[in-house]
C-alpha positions as a printed NumPy array, in Angstrom:
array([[  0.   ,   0.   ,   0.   ],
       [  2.957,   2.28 ,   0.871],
       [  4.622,   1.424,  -2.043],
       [  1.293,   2.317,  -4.345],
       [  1.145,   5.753,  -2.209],
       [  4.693,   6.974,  -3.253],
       [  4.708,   5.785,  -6.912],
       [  1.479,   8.121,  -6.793],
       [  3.519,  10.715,  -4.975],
       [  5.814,  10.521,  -7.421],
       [  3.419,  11.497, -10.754],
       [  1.947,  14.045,  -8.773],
       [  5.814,  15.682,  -8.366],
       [  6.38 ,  14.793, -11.765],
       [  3.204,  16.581, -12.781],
       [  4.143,  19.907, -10.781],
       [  7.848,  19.814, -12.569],
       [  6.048,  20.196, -15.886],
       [  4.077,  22.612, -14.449],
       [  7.182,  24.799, -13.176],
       [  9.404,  23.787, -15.926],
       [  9.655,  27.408, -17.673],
       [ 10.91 ,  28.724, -14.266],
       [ 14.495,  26.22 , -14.766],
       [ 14.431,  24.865, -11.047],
       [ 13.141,  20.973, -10.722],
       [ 12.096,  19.212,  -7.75 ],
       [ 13.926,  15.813,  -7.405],
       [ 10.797,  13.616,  -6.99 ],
       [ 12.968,  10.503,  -5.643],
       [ 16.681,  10.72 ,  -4.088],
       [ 18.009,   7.321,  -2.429],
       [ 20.811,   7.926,  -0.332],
       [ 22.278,   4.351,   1.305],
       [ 25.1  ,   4.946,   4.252],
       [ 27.354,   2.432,   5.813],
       [ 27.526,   2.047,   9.464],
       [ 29.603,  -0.37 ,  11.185],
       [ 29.049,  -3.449,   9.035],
       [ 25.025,  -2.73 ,   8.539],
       [ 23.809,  -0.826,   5.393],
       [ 20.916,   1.595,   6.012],
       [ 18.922,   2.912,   2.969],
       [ 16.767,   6.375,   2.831],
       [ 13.967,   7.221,   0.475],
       [ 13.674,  10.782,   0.118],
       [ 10.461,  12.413,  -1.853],
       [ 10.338,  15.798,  -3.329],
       [ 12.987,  17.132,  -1.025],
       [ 15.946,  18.738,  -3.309],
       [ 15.907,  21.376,  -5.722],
       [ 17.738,  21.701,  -8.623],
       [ 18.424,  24.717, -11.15 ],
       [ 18.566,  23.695, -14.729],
       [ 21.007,  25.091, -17.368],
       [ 22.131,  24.68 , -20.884],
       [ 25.861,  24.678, -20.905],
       [ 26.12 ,  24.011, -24.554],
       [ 24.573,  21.065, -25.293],
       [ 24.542,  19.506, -21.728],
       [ 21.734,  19.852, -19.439],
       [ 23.244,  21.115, -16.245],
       [ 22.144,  20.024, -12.47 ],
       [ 22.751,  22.699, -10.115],
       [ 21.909,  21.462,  -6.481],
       [ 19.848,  24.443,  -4.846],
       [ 18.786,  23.129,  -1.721],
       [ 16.058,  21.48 ,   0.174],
       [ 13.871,  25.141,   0.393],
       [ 11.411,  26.099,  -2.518],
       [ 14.005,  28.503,  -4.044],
       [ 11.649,  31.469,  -5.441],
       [  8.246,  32.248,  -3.167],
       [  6.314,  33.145,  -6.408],
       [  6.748,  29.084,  -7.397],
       [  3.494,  27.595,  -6.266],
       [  3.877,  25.104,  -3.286],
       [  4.806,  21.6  ,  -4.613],
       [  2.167,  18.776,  -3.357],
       [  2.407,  17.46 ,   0.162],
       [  4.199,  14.133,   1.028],
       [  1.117,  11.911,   1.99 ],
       [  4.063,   9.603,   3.606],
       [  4.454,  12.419,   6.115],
       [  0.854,  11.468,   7.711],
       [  1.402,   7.59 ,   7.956],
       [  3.257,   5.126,  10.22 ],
       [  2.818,   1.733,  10.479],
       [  2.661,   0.154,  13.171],
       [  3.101,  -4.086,  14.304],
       [ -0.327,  -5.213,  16.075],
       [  0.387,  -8.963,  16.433],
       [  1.095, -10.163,  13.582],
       [ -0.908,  -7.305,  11.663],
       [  0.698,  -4.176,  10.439],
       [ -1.727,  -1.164,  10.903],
       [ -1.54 ,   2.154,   9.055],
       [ -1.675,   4.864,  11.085],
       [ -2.68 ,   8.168,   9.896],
       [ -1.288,  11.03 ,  11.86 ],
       [ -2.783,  14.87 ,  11.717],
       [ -0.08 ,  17.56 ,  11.831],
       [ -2.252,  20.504,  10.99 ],
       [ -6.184,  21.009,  10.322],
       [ -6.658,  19.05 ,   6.594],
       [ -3.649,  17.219,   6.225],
       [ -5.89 ,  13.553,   6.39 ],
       [ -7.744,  14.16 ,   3.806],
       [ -4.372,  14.237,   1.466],
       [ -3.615,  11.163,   2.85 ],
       [ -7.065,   9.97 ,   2.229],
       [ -7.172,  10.523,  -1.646],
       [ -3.945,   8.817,  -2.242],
       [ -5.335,   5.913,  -0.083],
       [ -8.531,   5.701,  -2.228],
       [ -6.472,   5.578,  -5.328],
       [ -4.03 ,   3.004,  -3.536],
       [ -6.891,   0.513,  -2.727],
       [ -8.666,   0.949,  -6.533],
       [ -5.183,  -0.1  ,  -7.571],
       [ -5.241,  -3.179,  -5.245],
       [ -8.657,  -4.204,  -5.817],
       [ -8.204,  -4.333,  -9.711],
       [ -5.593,  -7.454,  -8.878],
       [ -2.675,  -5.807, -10.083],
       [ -3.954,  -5.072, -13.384],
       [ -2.204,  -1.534, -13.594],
       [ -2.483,  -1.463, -17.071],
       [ -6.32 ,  -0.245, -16.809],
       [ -6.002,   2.3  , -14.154],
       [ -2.419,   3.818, -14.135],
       [ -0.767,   6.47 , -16.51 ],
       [  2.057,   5.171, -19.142],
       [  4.299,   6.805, -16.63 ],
       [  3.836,   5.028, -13.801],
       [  3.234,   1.362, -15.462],
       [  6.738,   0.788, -15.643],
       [  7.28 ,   1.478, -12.071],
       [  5.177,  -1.257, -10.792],
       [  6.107,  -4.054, -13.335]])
């Protein structure tokens, strides 16, 4: 379900890039960063975090690492990481999803990505009928 959640996530960020792309900055929509500690490998997922400013330098696209703060205040806010608003948590031998509430609202964005999430499921994986060409890939 999780893994449904940020793949949606993810064409939502992809979605806002196109819709910013005349400004030059991008929104990284997926960074994994995997560090080594003592023997034991420990991976992080990060969505929609950096920012990037885009240049032609000739014919190379150029990445310019910006930061992890929306860069100009006139860009319109990028969508909200449902992941923010869930935790899961052991029951037994059940896993629970939890939906936390930071601010007045912020459930309901969880909500719609859920609904989405569980029309995905219930079609028994058939992403084909339900999913854009973007994200088919992803899951297969």
């Amino acid at each position: 379900m999780l893994s449904i959640i940020a793949i949606l996530y993810r064409e939502k960020l992809y979605e806002y890039n196109s819709m910013i792309k005349g400004t030059g900055y991008y929104l990284k929509p997926f960074h994994i960063v995997t560090k080594k500690y003592r023997g034991s490998k420990k991976t992080y997922y990060y969505y929609g975090k950096y920012w990037y400013r885009l240049s032609l330098q000739g014919s190379k696209l150029k990445w310019r690492y910006i930061g992890n703060r929306k860069p100009l205040q006139n860009l319109p806010d990028p969508p909200i990481n449902p992941l923010i608003f869930t935790r899961v948590v052991s029951h037994g031998n059940e896993n629970c999803l939890c939906i936390l509430e930071y601010r007045k609202g912020d459930p309901e964005i969880l909500l719609e990505y859920l609904k989405k999430a569980v029309v995905l499921l219930e079609t028994n994986r058939d992403f084909n009928k339900v999913l854009l060409n973007s994200l088919q890939n992803l899951l297969l």
